[in-house]
Residue, then its C-alpha position, 0 to 999 in steps of 0.5 A: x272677509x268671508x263669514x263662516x256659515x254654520x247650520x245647525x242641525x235640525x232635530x229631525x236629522x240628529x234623531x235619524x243619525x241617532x237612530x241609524x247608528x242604533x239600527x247599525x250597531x244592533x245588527x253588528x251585535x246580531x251578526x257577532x252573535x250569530x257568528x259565535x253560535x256557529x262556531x264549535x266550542x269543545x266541551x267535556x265528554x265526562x263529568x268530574x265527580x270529585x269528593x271534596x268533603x274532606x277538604x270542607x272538613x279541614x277548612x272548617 
């Protein structure tokens, strides 16, 4: 029968995983964003002047 051999990780490795995914998952935060900055988002040409006093007179 054989013994099954199961090495803990040592803090350093654990840490540096840690840090690694870190690192990773900032630099995809990075990228998306920088992504969406290049793309055209269409906003409106005009603005809307819509008087809505009466109808914050009625709901009073």
């Amino acid at each position: 029968m054989q013994l099954k051999f199961n090495r803990q990780k040592s803090l350093r490795d654990s840490m540096m995983q840690k840090l690694l995914k870190l690192i990773v998952f900032a630099g995809l935060l990075i990228l998306i964003v920088f992504l969406l900055e290049k793309i055209d988002f269409s906003k409106p040409d005009k603005k809307f002047n819509t008087d809505i006093t009466n109808e914050i007179i009625r709901l009073k």
